[in-house]
ZAMARGU-4260 file (C-alpha; in steps of 0.2 Angstrom, whole numbers, plus 5000, padded with zeros to 4 digits):
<rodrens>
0) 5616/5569/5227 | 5605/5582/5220 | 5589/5574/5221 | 5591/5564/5237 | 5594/5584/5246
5) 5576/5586/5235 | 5568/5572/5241 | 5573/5574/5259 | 5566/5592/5256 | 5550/5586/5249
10) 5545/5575/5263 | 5553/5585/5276 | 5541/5598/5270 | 5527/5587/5268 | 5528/5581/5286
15) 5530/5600/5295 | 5514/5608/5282 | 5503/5590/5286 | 5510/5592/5305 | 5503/5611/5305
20) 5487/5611/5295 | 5480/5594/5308 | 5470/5599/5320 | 5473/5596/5338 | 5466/5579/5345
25) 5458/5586/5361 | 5450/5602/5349 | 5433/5602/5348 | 5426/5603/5330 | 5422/5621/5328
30) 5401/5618/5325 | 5402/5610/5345 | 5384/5612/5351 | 5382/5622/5365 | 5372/5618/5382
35) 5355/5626/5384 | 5348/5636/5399 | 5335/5623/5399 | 5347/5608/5398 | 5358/5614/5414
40) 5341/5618/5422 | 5336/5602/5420 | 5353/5593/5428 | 5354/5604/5441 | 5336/5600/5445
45) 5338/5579/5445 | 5355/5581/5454 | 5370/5572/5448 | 5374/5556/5453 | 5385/5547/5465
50) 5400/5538/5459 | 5409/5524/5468 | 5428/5527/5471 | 5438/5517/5480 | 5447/5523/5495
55) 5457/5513/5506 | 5461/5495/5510 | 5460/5490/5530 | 5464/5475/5540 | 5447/5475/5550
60) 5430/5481/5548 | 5429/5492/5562 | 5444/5502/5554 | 5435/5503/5538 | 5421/5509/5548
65) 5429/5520/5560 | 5438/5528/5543 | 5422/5530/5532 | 5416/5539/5547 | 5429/5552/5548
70) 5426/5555/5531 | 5408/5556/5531 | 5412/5569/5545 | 5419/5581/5533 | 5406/5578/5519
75) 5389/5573/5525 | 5380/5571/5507 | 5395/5556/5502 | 5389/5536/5507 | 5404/5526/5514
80) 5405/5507/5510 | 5417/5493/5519 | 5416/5478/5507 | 5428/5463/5511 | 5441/5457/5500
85) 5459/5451/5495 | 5470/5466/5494 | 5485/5466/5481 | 5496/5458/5492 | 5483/5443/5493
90) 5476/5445/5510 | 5459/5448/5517 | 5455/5465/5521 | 5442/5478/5521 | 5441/5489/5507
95) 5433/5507/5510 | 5421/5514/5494 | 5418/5532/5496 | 5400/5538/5487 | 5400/5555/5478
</rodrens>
């Protein structure tokens, strides 16, 4: 009895002092280089680029168009996109791709 309570001891141990002395797994290792002035210079310079992100599904191209519209309204430097499709339900529709 005596050495099952040490064992269970030991490992308990084991598991809370391994579980403390591990680092994180989103922590950045402590010698992270840093971002120059010249590097964020040189990005803000070129511009980041445009990423397509899907927006919305629509079951004719002038509501894709009319909805890309509106949102191009709000935000004049993003690129709207209708390309046609089958939607999850396995129909044709018009899918809206938002540029920004």
């Amino acid at each position: 009895m005596r050495t099952r309570k040490i064992l269970a001891g030991l490992a308990l141990g084991t598991t809370l002092g391994l579980g403390l002395m591990a680092a994180p797994a989103q922590a950045a290792p402590a010698t992270a280089p840093v971002a120059s002035a010249d590097a964020e210079g040189t990005v803000a310079a070129r511009g980041a680029q445009a990423t397509r992100h899907f927006y919305s599904s629509h079951w004719t191209r002038s509501d894709c168009i009319a909805r890309g519209n509106y949102w191009l309204s709000k935000h004049p430097s993003w690129v709207a996109e209708c390309d046609p499709g089958v939607g999850t339900d396995g129909k044709f529709k018009y899918h809206l791709y938002m540029w920004y």
